[in-house]
C-alpha positions in Angstrom: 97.9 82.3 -206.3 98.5 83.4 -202.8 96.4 80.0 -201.0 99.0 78.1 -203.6 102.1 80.0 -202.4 100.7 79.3 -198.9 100.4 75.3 -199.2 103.8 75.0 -200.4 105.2 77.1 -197.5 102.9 75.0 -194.7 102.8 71.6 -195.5 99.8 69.7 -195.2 99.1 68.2 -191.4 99.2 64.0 -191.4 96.8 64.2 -188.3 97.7 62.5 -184.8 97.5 59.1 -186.0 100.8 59.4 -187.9 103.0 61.1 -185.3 101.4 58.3 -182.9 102.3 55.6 -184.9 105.5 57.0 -184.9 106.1 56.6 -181.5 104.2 53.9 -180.0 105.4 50.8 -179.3 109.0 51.8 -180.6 112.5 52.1 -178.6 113.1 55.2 -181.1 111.1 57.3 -183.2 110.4 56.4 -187.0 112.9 58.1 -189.0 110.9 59.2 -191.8 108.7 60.8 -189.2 110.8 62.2 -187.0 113.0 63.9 -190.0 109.6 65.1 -191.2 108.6 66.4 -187.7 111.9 68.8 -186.6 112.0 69.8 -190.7 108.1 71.7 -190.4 108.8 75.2 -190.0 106.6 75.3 -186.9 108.9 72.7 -184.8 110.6 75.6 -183.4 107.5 77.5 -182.3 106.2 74.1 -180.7 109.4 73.7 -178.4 109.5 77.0 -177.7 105.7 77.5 -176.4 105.9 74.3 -175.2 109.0 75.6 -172.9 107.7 79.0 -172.0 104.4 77.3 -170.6 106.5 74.4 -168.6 108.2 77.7 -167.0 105.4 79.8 -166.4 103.2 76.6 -165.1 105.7 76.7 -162.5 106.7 79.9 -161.6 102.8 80.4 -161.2 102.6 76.9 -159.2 104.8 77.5 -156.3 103.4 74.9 -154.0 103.6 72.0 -156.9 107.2 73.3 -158.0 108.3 72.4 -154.3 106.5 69.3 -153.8 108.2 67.8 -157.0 111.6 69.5 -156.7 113.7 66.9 -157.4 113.5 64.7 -160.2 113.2 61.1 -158.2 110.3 62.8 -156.6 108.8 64.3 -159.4 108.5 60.9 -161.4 107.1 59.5 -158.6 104.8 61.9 -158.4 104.0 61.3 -162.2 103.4 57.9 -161.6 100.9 58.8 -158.3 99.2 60.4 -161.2 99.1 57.3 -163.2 98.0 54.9 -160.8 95.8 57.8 -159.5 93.8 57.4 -162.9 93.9 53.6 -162.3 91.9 53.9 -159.2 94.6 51.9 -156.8 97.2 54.8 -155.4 97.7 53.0 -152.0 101.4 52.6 -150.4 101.6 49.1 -151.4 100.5 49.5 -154.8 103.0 52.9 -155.2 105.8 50.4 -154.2 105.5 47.8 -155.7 105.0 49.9 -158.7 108.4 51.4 -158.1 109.8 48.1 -157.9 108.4 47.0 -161.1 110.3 49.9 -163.2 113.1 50.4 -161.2 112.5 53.9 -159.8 113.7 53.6 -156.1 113.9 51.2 -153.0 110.4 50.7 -151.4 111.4 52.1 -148.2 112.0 55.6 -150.1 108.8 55.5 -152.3 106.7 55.0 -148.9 108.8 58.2 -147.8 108.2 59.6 -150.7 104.8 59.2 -150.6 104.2 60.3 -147.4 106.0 63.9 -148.2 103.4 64.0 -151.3 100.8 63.6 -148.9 102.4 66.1 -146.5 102.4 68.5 -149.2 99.0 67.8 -150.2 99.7 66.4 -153.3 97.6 63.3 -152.5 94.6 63.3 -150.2 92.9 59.9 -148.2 90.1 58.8 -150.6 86.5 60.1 -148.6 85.4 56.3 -149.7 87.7 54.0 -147.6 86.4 50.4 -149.7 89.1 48.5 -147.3 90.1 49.9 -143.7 93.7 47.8 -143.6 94.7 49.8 -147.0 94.8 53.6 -146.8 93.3 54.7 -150.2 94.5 58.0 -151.8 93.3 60.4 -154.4 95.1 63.2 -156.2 93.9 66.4 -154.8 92.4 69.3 -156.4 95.2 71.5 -156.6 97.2 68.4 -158.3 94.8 67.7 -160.8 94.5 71.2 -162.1 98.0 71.4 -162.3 98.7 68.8 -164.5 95.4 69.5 -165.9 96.9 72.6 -166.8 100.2 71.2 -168.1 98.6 68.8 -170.2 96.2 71.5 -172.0 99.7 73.2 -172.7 101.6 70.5 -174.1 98.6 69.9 -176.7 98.3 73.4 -177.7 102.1 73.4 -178.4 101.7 70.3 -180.1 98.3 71.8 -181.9 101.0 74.6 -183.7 102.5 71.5 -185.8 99.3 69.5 -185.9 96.2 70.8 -185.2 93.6 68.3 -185.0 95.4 68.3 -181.0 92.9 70.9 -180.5 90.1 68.4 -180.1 92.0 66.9 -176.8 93.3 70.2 -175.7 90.3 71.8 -174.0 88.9 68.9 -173.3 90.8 67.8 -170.0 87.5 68.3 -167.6 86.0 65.5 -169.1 87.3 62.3 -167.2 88.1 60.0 -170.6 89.9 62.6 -172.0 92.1 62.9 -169.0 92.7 59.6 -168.2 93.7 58.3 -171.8 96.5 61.0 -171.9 97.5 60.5 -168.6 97.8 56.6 -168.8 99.5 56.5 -172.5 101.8 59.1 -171.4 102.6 57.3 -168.0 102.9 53.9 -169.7 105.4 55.4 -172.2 107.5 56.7 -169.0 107.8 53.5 -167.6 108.7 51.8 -170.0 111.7 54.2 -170.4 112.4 53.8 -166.7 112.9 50.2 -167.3 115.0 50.2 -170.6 117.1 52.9 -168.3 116.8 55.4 -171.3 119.5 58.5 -170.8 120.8 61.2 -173.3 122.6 64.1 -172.9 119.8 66.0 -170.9 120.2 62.9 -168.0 122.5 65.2 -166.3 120.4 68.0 -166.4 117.2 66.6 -165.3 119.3 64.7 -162.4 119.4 67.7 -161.2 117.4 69.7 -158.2 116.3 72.7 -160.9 118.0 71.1 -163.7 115.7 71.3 -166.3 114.2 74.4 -165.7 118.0 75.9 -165.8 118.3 74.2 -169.3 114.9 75.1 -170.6 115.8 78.7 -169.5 119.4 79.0 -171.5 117.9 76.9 -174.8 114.7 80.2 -175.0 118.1 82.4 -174.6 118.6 82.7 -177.7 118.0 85.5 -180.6 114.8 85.8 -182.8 117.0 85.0 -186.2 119.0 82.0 -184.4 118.5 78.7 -184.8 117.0 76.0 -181.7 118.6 75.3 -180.0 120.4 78.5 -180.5 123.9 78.1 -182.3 125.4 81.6 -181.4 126.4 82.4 -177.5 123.7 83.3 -175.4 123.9 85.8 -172.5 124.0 83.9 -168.8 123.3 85.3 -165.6 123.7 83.0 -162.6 122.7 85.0 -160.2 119.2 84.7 -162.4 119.3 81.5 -162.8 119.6 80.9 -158.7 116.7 83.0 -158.2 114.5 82.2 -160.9 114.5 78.5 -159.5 115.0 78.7 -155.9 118.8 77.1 -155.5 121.8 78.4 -154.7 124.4 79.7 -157.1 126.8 77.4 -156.1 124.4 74.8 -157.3 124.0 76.5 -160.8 127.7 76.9 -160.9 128.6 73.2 -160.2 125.5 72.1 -163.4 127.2 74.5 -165.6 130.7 73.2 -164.6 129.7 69.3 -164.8 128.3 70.4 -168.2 130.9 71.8 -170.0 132.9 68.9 -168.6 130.5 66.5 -170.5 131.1 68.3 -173.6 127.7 69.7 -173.6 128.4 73.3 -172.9 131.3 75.6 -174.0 130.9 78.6 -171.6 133.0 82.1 -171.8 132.7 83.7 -168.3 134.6 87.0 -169.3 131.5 87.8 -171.8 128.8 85.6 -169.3 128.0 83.6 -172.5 127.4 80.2 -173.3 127.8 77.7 -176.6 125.6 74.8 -176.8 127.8 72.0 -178.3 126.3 69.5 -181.1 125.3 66.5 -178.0 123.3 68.6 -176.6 121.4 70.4 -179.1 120.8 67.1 -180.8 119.4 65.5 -177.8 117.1 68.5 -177.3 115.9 68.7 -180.8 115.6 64.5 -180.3 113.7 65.3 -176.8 111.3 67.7 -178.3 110.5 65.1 -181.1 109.6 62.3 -179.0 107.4 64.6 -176.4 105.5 65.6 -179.5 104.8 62.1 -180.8 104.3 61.2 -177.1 101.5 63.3 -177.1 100.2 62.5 -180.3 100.1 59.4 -179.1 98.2 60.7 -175.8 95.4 62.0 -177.6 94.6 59.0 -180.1 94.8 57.4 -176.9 91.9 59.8 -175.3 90.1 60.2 -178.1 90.2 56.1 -178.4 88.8 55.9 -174.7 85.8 58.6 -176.3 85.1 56.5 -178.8 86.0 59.5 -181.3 88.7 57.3 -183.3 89.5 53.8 -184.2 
């Protein structure tokens, strides 16, 4: 009686295949699958863990938090990692790539690119194949930081699905690695090209930005819903020095959100109200990150030979 009781509380999982075909190749998520996905009474779990590690990745990852601190360097930075796993990350080939889906002017990727490799982010290739084109590699430090951040995005996604688990502690072996990384980069560009935005644009705009947002939406209390429905407490001074920026800064995000109808803040009781925009796009962002990386690891397990 008890396994029964137990079936109809956890639903059975549909496996990686389904949440991928969910996603891929579409502008938006199936609907079917997407009402099915935020319905699962794990989804909340799975965006909270999900956020707590993005947090604590970075807290713990000081050097990587400043070399991608703003969000025009920190999707070129993704995209280093994507041609990275192509094998070509040279200054013409991260330009032109930049040209292709409309990320920035070339004259700010090279710049760009030249801070990531200040920052050692990106180190010169030991095997130079042609002399009048500078080859670069990710460097060590970069690679087990986003090996890190990967492992953390499948375990999240493992609490909802867990056949994930065969692709999350498996990001030492080169196949695995590069079929996440390359599905997950091709799905960013091809957002960057469409021009996709939704009410988290202004957040992730933003030096901090996301991190600030991430913060408030694990803000809220135990019996609440996510993203939470009741005020949550906010401290600015917290906020500042949790991420590194000035409270100015935080004030002026706050402001600009609450302006956009996202926020509703009360600064006699230093509480804050997400509005319905922005708790649908974050319950809408969490859904397509999920089926991204279901996506991912078909994709990996594809490049293994492990699934059709």
């Amino acid at each position: 009686m008890g396994n029964a009781v137990a079936a109809e509380i956890e639903p059975a999982s549909p496996g990686i295949a389904y949440w991928a075909d969910a996603i891929e190749g579409k502008l938006q998520p199936d609907p079917d699958a997407f009402e099915r996905m935020i319905t699962h009474p794990r989804f909340r779990a799975a965006c909270e863990q999900q956020l707590r590690d993005t947090l604590t990745l970075n807290q713990n990852n000081a050097k990587m938090s400043r070399v991608l601190i703003d969000i025009q360097r920190a999707i070129l930075g993704f995209f280093v990692l994507y041609l990275d796993a192509r094998g070509a990350v040279t200054h013409a080939t991260v330009r032109d790539f930049c040209v292709e889906v409309g990320l920035t002017s070339p004259g700010r990727a090279t710049a760009i690119l030249l801070s990531l490799r200040m920052a050692g982010y990106i180190v010169p290739d030991p095997v130079q194949p042609d002399r009048r084109s500078r080859r670069y590699v990710l460097s060590r430090e970069a690679r087990t930081y986003f090996n890190t951040a990967f492992r953390n995005q499948m375990r999240g996604l493992a609490l909802l699905e867990p056949e994930a688990l065969r692709v999350a502690e498996r990001f030492d072996e080169d196949a695995i690695y590069k079929g996440v990384v390359l599905a997950i980069c091709n799905g960013l560009a091809a957002a960057s090209r469409r021009g996709d935005t939704s009410a988290i644009s202004l957040f992730d705009q933003r030096n901090a930005g996301l991190g600030i947002l991430f913060r408030i939406c694990l803000s809220g209390e135990p019996d609440d819903d996510y993203p939470p429905r009741r005020p949550v407490p906010l401290s600015i001074n917290a906020l500042a020095n949790e991420f590194g920026v000035s409270r100015p800064h935080v004030r002026k995000l706050l402001r600009d959100a609450e302006a956009a109808g996202l926020f509703r803040r009360d600064e006699v009781s230093s509480t804050i109200v997400f509005l319905e925009p922005l708790r649908e796009a974050m319950i809408r962002y969490h859904a397509v990150v999920l089926m991204g990386f279901s996506h991912a690891a078909r994709s990996a397990l594809r490049a293994t030979g492990e699934m059709d």
